[in-house]
VOTOR-313443 format. One record per residue: residue number from 1; y, z, x of N, C-alpha, C, O in turn. Coordinates in pm, 1 decimal. Example, Ala and Ser with C-alpha at 12.3 -4.5 7.8 and 13.67 -1.06 7.14 Angstrom:
! residues 2
> nr	n.y	n.z	n.x	ca.y	ca.z	ca.x	c.y	c.z	c.x	o.y	o.z	o.x
> 1	-569.0	780.0	1319.0	-450.0	780.0	1230.0	-330.0	780.0	1320.0	-331.9	846.5	1423.6 .
> 2	-225.0	708.0	1285.0	-106.0	714.0	1367.0	3.0	787.0	1290.0	113.8	803.9	1340.9 .
This chain:
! residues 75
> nr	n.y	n.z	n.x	ca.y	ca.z	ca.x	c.y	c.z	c.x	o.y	o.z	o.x
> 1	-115.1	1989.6	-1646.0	-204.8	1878.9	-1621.6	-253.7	1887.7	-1476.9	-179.6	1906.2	-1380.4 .
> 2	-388.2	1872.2	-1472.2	-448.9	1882.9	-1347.9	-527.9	1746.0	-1297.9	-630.1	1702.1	-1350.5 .
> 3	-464.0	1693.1	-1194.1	-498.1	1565.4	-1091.4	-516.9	1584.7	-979.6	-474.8	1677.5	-910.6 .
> 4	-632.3	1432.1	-929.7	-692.3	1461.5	-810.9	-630.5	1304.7	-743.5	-622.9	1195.6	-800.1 .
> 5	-596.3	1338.9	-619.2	-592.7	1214.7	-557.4	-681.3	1129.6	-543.3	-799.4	1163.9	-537.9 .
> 6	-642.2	998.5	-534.2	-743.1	845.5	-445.1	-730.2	814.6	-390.2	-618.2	779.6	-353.0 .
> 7	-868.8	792.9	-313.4	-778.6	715.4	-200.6	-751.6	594.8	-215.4	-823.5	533.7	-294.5 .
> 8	-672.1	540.4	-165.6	-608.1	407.6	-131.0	-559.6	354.8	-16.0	-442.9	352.2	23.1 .
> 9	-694.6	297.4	54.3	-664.6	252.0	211.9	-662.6	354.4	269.9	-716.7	450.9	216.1 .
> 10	-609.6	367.1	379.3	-594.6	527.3	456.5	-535.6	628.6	435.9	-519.7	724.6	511.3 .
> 11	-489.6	607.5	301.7	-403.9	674.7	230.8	-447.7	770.0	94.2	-544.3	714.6	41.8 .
> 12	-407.7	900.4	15.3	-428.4	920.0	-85.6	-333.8	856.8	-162.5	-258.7	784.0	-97.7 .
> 13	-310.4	863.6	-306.4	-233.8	820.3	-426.1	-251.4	869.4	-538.6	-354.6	837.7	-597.8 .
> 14	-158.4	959.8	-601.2	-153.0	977.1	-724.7	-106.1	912.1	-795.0	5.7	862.1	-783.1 .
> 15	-214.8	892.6	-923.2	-175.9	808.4	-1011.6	-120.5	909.4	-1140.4	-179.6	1012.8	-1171.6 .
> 16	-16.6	867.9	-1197.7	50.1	904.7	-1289.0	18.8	818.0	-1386.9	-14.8	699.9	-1379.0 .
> 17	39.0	917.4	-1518.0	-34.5	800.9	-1657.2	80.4	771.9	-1710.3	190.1	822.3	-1686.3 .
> 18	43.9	663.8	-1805.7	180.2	618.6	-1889.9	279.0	680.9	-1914.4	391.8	667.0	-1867.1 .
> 19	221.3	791.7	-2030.6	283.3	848.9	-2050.8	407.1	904.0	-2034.6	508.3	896.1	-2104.3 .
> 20	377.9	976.2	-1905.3	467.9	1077.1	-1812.8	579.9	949.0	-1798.4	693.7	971.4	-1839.5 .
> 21	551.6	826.4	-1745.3	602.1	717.9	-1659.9	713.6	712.8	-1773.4	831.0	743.9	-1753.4 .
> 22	661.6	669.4	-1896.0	744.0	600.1	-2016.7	876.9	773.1	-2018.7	995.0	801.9	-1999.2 .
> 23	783.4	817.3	-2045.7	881.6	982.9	-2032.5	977.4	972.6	-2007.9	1075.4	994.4	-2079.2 .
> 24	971.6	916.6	-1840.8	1069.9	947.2	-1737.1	1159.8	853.8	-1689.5	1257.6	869.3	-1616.3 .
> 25	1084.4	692.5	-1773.2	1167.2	584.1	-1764.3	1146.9	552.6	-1617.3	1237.3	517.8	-1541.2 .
> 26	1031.7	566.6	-1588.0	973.8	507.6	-1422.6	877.6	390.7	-1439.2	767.3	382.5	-1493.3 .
> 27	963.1	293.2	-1368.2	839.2	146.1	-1360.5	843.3	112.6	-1184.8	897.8	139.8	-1077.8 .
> 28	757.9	46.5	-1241.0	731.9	9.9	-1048.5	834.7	-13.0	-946.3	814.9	-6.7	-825.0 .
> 29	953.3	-41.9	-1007.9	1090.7	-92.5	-951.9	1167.2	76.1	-889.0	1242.8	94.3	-793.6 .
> 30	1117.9	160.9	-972.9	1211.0	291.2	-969.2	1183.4	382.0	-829.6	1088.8	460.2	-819.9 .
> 31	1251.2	365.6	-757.0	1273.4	471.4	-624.1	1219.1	630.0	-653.3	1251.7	697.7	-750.8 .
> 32	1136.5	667.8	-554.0	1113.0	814.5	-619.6	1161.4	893.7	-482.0	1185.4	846.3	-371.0 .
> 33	1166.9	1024.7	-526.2	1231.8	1119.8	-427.1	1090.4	1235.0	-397.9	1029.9	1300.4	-482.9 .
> 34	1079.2	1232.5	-325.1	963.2	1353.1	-244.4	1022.1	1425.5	-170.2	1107.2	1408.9	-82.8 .
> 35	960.5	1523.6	-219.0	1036.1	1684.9	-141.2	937.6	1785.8	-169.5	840.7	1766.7	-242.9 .
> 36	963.9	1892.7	-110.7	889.9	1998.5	-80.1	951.4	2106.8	-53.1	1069.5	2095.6	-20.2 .
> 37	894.0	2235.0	-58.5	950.1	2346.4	-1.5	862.5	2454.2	90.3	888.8	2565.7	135.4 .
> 38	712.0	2342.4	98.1	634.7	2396.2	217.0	544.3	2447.4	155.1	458.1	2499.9	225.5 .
> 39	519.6	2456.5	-38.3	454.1	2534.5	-88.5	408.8	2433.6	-212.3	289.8	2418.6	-239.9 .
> 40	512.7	2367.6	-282.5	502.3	2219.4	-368.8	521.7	2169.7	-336.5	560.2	2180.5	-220.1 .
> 41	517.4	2019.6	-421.6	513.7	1891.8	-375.2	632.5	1899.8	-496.5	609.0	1990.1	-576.7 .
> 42	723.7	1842.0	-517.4	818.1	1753.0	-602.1	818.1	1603.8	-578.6	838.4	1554.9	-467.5 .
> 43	788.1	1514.0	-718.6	827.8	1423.0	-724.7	948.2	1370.1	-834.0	931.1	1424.8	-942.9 .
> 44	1039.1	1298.5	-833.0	1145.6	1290.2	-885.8	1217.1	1166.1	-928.1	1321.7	1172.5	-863.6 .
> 45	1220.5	1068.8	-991.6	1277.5	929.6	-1020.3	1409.0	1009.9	-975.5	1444.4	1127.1	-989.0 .
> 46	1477.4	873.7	-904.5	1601.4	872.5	-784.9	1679.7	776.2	-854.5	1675.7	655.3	-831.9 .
> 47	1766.2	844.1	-957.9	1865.7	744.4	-1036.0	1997.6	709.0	-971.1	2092.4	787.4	-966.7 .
> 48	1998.6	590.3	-922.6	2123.6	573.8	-847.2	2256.2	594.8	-835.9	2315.3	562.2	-733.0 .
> 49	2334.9	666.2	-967.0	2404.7	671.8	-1004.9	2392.9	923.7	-954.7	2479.2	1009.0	-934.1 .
> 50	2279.9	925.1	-959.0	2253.4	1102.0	-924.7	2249.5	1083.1	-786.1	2258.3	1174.9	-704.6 .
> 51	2240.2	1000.3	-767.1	2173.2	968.5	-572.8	2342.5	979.9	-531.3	2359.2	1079.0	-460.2 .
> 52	2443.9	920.7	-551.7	2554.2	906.8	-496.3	2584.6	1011.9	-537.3	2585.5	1085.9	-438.9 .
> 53	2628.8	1103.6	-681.7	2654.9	1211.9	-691.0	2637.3	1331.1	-618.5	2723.1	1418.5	-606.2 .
> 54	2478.7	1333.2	-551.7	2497.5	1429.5	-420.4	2559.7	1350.4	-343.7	2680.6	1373.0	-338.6 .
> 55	2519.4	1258.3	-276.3	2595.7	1232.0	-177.8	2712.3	1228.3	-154.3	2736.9	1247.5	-35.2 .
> 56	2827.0	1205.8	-239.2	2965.5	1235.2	-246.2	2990.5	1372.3	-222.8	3059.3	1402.7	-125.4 .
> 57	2945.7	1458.6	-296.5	2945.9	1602.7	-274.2	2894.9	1654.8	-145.7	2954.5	1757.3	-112.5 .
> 58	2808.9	1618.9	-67.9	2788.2	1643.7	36.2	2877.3	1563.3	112.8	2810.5	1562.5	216.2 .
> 59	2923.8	1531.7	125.5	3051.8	1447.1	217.9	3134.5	1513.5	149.4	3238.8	1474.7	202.1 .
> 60	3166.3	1586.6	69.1	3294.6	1659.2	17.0	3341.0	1759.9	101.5	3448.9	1799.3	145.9 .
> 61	3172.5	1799.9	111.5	3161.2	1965.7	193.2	3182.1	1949.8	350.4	3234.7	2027.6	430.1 .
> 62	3132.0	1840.7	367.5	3113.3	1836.1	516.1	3255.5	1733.6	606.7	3316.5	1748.7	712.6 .
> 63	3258.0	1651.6	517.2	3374.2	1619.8	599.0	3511.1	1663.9	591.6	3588.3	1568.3	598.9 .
> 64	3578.4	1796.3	577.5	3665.0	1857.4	612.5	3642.5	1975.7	727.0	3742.7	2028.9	774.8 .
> 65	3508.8	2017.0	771.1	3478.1	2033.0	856.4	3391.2	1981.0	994.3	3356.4	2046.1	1092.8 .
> 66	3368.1	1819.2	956.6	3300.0	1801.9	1090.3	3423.5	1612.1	1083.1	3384.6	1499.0	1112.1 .
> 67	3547.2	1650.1	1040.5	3644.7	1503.3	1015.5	3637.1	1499.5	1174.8	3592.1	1387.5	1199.1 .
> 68	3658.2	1564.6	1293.0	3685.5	1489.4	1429.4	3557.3	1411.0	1470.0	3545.0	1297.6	1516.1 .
> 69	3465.7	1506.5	1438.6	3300.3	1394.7	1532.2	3334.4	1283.5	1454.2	3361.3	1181.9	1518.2 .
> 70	3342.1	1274.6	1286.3	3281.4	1134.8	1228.8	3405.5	1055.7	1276.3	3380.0	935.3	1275.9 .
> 71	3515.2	1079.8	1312.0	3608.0	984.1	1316.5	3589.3	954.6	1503.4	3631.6	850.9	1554.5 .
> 72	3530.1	1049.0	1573.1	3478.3	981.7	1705.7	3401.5	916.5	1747.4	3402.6	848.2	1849.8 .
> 73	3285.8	938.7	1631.0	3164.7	817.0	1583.1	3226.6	711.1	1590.5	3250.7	655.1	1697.4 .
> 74	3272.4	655.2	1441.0	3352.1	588.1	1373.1	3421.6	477.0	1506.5	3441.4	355.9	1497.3 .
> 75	3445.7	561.9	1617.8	3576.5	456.0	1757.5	3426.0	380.1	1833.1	3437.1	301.9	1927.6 .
């Protein structure tokens, strides 16, 4: 599927159609995730329950090697 942005205010906006939305179980309420790799654009509904799942895992990885800074933060 091929889309063009609008603008909106000083801004562009893609609009996404129903469809996709109903698809993906995205309503206006739903957090989205934007990312890139310098070459695409990714957009992504940010299910809160996947959102902590990295994040736990990344605190899995990282805090057995950086436990002195966060606990010097932490004082």
């Amino acid at each position: 599927m091929v889309k063009k942005l609008t603008k909106h205010g000083n801004s562009l906006a893609l609009v996404i159609d129903r469809p996709i939305l109903d698809l993906l179980k995205i309503d206006p309420t739903t957090p989205l995730e934007v990312t890139t790799d310098g070459k695409r654009l990714t957009i992504s509904p940010v299910h809160p329950e996947a959102r902590k799942a990295r994040f736990d895992a990344a605190q899995k990885l990282a805090h057995p090697k950086y436990a002195k800074a966060f606990k010097k933060l932490a004082e």
